[in-house]
VEXRO-889619 format. One record per residue (C-alpha): residue number from 0; residue in one letter; y, x, z. Coordinates in Angstrom, 1 decimal, m for minus. Layout:
! residues N
GUFI   n res     py     px     pz
GUFI NUM   A      Y      X      Z
...
This chain:
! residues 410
GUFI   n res     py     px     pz
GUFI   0   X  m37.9   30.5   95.4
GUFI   1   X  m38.5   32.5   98.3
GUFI   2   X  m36.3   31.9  101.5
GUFI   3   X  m34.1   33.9  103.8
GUFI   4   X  m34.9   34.6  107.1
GUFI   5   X  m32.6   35.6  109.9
GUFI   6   X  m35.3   37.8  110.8
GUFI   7   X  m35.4   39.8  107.6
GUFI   8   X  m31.6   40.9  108.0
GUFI   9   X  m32.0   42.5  111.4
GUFI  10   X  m35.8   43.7  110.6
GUFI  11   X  m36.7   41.7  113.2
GUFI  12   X  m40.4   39.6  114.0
GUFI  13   X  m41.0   36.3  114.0
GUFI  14   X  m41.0   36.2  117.3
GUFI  15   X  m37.4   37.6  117.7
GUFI  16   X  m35.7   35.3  115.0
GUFI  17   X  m34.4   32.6  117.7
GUFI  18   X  m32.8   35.7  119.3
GUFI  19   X  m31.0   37.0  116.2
GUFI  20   X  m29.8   33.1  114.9
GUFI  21   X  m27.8   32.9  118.3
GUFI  22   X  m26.0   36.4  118.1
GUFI  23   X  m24.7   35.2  114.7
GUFI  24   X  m24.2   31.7  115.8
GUFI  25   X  m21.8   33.9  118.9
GUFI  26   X  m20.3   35.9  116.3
GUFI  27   X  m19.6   32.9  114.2
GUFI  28   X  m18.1   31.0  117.6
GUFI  29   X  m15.0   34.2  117.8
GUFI  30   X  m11.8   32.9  116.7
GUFI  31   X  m10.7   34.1  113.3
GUFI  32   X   m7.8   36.6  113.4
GUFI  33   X   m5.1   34.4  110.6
GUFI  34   X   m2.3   36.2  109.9
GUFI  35   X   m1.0   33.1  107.9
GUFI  36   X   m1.3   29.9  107.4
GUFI  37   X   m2.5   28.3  103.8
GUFI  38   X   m1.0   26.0  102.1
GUFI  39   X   m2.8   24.0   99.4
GUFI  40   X   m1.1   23.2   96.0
GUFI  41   X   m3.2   20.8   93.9
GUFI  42   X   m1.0   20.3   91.0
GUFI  43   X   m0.8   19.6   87.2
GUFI  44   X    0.1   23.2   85.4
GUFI  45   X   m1.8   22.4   82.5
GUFI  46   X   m1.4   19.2   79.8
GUFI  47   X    0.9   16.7   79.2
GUFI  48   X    2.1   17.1   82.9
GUFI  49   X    2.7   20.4   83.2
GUFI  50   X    6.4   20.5   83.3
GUFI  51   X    6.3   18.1   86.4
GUFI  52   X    4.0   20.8   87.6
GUFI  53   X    6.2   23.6   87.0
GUFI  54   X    9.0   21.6   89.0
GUFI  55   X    6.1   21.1   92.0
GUFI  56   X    5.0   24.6   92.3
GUFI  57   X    9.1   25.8   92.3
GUFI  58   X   10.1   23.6   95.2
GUFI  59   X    7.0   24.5   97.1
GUFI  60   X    7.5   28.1   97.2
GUFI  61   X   10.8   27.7   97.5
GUFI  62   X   10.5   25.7  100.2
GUFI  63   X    7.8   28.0  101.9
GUFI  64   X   10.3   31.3  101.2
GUFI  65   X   12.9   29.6  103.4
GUFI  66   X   10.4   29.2  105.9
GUFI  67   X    8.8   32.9  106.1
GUFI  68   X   12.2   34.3  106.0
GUFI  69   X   13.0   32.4  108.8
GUFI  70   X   10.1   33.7  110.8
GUFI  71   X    7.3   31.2  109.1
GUFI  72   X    5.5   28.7  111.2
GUFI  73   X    4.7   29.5  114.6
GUFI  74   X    5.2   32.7  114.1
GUFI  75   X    3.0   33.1  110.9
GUFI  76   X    4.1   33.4  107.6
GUFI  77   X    2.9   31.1  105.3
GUFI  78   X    0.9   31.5  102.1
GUFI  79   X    0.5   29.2   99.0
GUFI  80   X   m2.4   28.8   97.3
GUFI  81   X   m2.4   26.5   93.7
GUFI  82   X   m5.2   24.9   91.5
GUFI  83   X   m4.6   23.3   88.3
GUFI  84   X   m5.6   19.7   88.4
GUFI  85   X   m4.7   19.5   84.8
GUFI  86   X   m5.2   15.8   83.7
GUFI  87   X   m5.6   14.8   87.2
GUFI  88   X   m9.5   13.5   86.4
GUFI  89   X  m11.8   13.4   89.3
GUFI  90   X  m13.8   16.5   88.7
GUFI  91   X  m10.6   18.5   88.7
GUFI  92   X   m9.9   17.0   92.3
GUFI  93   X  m13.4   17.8   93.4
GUFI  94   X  m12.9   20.9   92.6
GUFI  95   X   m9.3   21.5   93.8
GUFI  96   X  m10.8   20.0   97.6
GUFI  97   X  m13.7   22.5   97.1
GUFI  98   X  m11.4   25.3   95.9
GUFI  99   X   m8.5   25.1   98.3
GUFI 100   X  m10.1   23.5  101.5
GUFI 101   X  m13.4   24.8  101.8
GUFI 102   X  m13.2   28.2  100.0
GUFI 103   X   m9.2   28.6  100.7
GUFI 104   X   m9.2   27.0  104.1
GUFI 105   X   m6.1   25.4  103.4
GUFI 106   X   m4.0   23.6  106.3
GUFI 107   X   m2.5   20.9  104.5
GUFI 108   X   m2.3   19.7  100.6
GUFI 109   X    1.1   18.6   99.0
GUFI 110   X    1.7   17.6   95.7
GUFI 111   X    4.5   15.1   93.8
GUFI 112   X    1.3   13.3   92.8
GUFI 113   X   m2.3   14.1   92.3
GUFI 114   X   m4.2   12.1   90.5
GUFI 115   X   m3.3    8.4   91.7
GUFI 116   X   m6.4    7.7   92.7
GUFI 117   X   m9.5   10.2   92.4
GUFI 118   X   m7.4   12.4   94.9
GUFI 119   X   m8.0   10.1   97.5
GUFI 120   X  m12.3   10.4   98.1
GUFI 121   X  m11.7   14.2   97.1
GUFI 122   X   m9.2   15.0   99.9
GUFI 123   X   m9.6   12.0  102.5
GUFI 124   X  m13.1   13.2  104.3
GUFI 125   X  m12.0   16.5  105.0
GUFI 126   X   m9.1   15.2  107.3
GUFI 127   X   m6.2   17.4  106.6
GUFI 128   X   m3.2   16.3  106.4
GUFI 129   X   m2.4   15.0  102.4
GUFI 130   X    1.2   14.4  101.8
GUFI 131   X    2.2   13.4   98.2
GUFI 132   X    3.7   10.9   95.9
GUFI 133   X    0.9    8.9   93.9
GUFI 134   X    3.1    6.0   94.6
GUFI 135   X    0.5    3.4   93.0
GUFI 136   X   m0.8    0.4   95.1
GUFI 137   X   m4.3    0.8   94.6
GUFI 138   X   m4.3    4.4   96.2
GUFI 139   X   m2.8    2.8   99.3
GUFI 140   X   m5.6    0.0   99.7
GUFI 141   X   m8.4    2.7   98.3
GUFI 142   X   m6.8    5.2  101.3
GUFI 143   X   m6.8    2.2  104.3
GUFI 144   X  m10.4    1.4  103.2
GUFI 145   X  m11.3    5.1  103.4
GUFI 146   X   m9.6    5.0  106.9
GUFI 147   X   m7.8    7.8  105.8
GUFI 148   X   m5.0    8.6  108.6
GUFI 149   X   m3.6   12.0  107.1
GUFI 150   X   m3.0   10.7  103.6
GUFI 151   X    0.8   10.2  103.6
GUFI 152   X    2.8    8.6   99.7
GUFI 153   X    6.2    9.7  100.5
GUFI 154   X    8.1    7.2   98.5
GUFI 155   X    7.6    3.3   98.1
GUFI 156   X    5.0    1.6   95.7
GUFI 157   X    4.8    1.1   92.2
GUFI 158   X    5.9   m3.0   92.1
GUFI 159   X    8.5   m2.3   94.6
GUFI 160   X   10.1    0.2   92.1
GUFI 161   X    9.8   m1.8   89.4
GUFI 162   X   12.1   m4.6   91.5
GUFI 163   X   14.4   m2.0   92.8
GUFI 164   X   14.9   m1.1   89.0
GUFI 165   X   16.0   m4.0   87.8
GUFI 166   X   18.3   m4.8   90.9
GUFI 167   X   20.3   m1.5   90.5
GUFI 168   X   21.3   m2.7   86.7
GUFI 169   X   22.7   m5.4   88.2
GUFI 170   X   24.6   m4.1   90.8
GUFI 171   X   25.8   m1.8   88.4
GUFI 172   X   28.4   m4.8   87.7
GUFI 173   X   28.1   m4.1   83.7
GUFI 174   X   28.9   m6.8   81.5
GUFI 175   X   25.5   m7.6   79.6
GUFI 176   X   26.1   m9.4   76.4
GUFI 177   X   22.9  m12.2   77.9
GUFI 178   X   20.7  m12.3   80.3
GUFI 179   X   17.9  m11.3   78.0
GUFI 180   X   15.0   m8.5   79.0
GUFI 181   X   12.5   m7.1   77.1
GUFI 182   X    9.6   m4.7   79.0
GUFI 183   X    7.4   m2.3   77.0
GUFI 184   X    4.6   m0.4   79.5
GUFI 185   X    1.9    2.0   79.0
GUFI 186   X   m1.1    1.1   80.1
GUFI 187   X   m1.8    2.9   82.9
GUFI 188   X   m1.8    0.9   86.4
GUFI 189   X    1.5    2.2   87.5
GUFI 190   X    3.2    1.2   84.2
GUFI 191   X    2.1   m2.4   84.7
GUFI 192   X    2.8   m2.4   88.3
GUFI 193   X    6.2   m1.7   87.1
GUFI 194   X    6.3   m3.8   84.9
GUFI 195   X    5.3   m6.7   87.0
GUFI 196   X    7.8   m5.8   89.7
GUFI 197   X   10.7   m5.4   87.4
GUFI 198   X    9.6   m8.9   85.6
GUFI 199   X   10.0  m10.9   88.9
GUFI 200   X   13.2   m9.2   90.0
GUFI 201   X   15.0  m10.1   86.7
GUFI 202   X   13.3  m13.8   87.2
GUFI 203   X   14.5  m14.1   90.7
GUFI 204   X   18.1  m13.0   89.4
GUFI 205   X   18.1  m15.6   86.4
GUFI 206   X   17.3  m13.2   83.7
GUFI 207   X   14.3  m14.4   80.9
GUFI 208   X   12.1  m11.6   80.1
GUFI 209   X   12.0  m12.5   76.3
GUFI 210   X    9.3   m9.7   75.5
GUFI 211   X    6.4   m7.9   76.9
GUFI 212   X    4.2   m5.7   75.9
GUFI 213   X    1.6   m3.1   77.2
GUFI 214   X    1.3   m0.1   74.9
GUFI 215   X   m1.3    2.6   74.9
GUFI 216   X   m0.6    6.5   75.5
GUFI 217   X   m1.2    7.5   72.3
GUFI 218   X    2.0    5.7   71.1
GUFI 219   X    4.6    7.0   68.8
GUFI 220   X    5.1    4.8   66.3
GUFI 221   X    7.2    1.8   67.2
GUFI 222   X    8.3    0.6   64.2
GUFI 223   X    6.3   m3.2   64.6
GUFI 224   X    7.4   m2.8   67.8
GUFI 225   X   11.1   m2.0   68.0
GUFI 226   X   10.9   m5.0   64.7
GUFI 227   X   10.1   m7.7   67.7
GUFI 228   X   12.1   m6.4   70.4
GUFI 229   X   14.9   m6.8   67.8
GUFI 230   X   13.9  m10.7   66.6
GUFI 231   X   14.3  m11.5   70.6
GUFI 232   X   18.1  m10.2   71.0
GUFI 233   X   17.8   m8.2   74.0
GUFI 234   X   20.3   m7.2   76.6
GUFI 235   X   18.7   m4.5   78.1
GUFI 236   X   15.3   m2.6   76.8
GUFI 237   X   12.9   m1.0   79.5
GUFI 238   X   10.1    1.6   78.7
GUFI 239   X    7.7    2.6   81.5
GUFI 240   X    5.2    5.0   80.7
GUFI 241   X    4.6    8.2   82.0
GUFI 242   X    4.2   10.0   79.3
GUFI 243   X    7.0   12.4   78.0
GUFI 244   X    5.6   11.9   74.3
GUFI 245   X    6.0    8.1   74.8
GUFI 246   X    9.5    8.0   75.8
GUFI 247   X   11.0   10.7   73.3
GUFI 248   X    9.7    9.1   70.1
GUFI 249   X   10.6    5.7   71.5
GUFI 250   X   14.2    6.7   72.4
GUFI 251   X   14.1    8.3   69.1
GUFI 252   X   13.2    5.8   67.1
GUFI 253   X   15.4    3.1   68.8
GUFI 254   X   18.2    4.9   68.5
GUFI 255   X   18.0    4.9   64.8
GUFI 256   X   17.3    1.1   64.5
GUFI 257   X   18.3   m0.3   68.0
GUFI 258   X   18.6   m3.8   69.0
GUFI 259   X   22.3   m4.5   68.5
GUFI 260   X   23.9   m3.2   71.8
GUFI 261   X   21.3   m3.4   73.9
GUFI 262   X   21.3   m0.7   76.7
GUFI 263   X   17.9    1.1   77.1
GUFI 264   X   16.0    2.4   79.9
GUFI 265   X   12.8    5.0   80.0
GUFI 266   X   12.7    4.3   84.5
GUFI 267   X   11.2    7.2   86.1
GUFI 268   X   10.1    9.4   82.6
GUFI 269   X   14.0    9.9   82.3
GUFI 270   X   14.7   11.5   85.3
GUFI 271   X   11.8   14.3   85.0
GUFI 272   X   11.9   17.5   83.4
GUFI 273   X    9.6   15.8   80.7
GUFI 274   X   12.9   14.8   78.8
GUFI 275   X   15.1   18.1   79.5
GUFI 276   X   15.4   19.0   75.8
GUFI 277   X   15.8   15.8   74.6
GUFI 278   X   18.8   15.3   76.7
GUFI 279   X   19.9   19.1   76.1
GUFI 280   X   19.7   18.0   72.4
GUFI 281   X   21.9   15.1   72.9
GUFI 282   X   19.2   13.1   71.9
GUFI 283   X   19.0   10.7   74.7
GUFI 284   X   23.0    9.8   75.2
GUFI 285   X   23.2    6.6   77.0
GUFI 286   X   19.7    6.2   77.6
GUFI 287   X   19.1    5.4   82.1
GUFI 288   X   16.7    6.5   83.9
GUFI 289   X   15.7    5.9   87.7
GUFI 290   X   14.0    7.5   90.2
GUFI 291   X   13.5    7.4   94.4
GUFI 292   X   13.1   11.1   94.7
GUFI 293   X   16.4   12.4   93.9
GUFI 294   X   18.4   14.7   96.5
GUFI 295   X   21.5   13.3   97.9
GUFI 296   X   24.9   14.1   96.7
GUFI 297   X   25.9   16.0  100.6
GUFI 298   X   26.4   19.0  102.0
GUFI 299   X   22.1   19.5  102.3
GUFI 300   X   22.1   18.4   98.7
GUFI 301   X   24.6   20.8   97.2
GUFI 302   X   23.1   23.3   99.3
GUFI 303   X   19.5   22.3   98.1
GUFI 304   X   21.2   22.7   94.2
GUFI 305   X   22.7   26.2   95.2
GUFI 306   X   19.0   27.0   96.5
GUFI 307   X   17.9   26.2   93.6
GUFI 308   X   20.1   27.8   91.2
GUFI 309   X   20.2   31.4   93.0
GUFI 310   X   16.2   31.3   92.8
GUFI 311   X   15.3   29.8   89.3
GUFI 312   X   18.9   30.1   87.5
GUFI 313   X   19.0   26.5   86.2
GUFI 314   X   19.3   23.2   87.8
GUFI 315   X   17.4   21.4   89.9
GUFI 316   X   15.2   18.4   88.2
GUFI 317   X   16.7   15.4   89.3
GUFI 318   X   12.9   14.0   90.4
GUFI 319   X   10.6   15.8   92.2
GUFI 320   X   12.1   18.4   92.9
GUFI 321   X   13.6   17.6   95.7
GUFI 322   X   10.9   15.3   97.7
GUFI 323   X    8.2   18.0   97.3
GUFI 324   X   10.7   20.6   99.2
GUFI 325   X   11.1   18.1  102.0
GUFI 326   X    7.6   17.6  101.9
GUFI 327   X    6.9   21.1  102.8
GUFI 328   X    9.8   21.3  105.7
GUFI 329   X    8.6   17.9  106.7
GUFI 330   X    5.0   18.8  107.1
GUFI 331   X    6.4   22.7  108.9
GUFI 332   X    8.4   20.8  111.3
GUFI 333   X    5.6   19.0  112.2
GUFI 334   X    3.2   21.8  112.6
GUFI 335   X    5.5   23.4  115.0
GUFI 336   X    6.1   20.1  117.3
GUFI 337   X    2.4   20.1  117.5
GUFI 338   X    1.7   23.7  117.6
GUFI 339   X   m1.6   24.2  116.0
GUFI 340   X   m1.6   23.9  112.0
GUFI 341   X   m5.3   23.2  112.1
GUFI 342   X   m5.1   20.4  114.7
GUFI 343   X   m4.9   17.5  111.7
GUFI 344   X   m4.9   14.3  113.8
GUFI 345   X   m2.1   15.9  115.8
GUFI 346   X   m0.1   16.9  112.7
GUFI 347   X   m0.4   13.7  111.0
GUFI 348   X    0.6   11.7  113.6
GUFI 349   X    3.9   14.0  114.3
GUFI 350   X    4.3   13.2  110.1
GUFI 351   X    3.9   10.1  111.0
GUFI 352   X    6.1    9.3  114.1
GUFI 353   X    9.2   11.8  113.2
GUFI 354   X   11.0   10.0  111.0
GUFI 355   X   11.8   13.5  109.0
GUFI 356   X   15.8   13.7  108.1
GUFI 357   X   15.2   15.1  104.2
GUFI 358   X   17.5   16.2  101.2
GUFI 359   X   16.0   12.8   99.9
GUFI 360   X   16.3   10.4  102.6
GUFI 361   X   14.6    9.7  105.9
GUFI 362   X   10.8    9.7  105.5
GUFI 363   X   10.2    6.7  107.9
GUFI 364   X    6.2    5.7  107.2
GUFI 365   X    5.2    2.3  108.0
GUFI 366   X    2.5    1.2  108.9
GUFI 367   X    0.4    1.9  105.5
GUFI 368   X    1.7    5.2  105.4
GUFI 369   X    5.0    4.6  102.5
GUFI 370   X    7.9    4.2  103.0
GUFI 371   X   10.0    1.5  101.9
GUFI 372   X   13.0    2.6   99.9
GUFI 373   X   16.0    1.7  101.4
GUFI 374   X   19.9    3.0  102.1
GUFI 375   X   18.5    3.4  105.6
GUFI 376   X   15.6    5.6  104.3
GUFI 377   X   14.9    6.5  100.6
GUFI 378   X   17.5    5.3   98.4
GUFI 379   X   16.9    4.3   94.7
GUFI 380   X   18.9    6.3   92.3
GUFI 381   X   19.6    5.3   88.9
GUFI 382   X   21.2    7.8   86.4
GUFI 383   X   22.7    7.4   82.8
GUFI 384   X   22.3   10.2   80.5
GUFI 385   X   26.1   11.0   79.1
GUFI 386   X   27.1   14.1   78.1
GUFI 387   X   24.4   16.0   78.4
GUFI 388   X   23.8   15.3   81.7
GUFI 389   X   22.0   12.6   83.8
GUFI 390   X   24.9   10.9   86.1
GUFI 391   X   24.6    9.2   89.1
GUFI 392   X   25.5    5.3   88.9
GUFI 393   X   23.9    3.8   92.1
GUFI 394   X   23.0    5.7   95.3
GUFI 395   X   21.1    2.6   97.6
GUFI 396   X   23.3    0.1   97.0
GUFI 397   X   26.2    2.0   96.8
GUFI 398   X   27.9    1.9   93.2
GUFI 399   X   29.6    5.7   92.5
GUFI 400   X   29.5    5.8   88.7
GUFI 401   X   30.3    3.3   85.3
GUFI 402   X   27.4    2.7   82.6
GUFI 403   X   29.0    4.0   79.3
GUFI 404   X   28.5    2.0   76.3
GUFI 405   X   25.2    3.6   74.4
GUFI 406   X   25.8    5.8   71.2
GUFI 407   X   24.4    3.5   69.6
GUFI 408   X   26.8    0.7   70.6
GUFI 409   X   29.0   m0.9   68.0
């Protein structure tokens, strides 16, 4: 292979080559004339994730159109730029880092989640700040290990929304025939996490989990299994998988041999747009669902809906939707109290410290960058679908709707 010489692109000797390496190495040291500033979008538009994708990409830009026609960030407008992470494998992050940091030049990264995991080696060294939602325990040890200070999860943990789950049934005040639980999870770490979180909050409250069992993605016949979680007479039913195909064809399939009255819950899958047309189809009535990234039923949250609506002509999603628009106000707000989008260290630690006031809640980090969900911070939401619609039943610990009996109820 032969190799390029300085001195060969100015015609120049040997002699002169030192000469011409430091009048590029000068040009190179001139400040670049930006006229924006780049923001990175790593985010699922392809695969079985795609519609949380869709939801992603739509509160980013709308997020970032509110911003440039408000004058941008100090003074620039800014610019999105996506990449398909697809099935969030660690190749696709690789090349989403390469893509949008090194080619793209990309002042900060925000997604609802990124790959739980592979995201964190791909985007850690590079030092920008990284603000999503993986929400799994494992990325928050892998990221302190990395000592990875601009990597922000902007909700709480995986077993910490498992138990805050299980405690908004209760306050819900419903009369449960028994005090009888039975858990199905994927088998994915999040799932289990869930799982294990929910398991000990029902425990702690006097419940007996009377069945558990891990399932793999791949599921959709339950027949055997919806067979034993009859045989244990349940109270209340709880799917966690994140996997739209799981939760239809289970939700489907109970419903036409449930377990007596049991109410049933698919946790976070039912509040994403994964299960839009199976609610639109009335297919879901009764079924909960739960989720800490809901906006707020205020002023900012109508407002946010109205947003919404005027630019996509539908609803908002009830997860998602929401915390990635904050995300990208939080992160702008930041960026101007530090004013310099490329100093990182500064901008994290303005994320960090600011305690951002969001459509979602406060984003109050601790000290291992999540936040604890909270009515002082994020509060948990759980929803019921009926008629149609999901329906707000706890806000925090604030009860403002009634669980209607299931469709299925006799």
């Amino acid at each position: 292979m032969q190799h390029f010489q300085w001195s060969n692109l100015f015609g120049l000797g040997r002699g002169h080559t030192v000469l011409a390496a430091a009048f590029v190495a000068a040009l190179g040291a001139q400040p670049a004339i930006s006229e924006t500033i780049s923001l990175g979008a790593p985010i699922p538009l392809t695969g079985y994730l795609a519609a949380d994708g869709a939801t992603m990409e739509q509160a980013i830009r709308l997020a970032v159109d509110e911003l440039n026609a408000n004058g941008g960030v100090l003074g620039e407008q800014v610019d999105v730029v996506t990449f398909d992470i697809g099935d969030l494998t660690p190749d696709k992050l690789s090349a989403a880092a390469a893509n949008l940091i090194e080619r793209e030049g990309v002042s900060v990264l925000i997604n609802g989640y990124g790959g739980m995991g592979p995201d964190i080696p791909a985007f850690c060294p590079y030092g920008i700040p990284y603000i999503h939602n993986d929400a799994v325990s494992s990325v928050i040890d892998l990221a302190e290990r990395m000592r990875c200070s601009a990597i922000f999860n902007a909700s709480d943990v995986d077993v910490n929304y498992g138990r805050a789950i299980f405690e908004q049934f209760v306050d819900t005040g419903y009369s449960f025939e028994s005090k009888r639980l039975a858990i199905v999870h994927g088998d994915y770490e999040w799932d289990i996490e869930v799982a294990k979180g929910m398991t000990e909050a029902a425990e702690a409250a006097g419940w007996e989990v009377v069945f558990t069992e891990e399932v793999p993605y791949d599921t959709v016949e339950w027949t055997g299994i919806l067979s034993k979680i009859r045989a244990t007479e349940p109270a209340l039913v709880h799917l966690e998988a994140l996997d739209p195909a799981v939760a239809t064809t289970f939700i489907s399939q109970f419903k036409d041999n449930p377990a007596g009255n049991a109410l049933v819950s698919v946790g976070y899958m039912g509040a994403t747009p994964g299960l839009d047309d199976v609610i639109a189809q009335g297919n879901a009535e009764g079924v909960l669902a739960f989720t800490l990234n809901a906006h707020l039923e205020d002023e900012e949250g109508r407002a946010f809906e109205q947003k919404w609506r005027d630019a996509y002509g539908a609803e908002p999603p009830v997860s998602l939707a929401a915390a990635v628009y904050d995300m990208v106000n939080m992160w702008a707000a930041a960026v101007e109290k530090v004013g310099d989008a490329s100093d990182y260290a500064a901008v994290a630690d303005a994320i960090r410290e600011m305690n951002y006031d969001g459509i979602a809640g406060i984003y109050a980090f601790n000290d291992r960058n999540f936040i604890n969900t909270g009515s002082d911070t994020q509060p948990a939401q759980l929803f019921q679908v009926q008629d149609g619609k999901r329906v707000r039943l706890i806000v925090g610990e604030e009860k403002v709707g009634e669980i209607a009996s299931p469709s299925w109820s006799k």
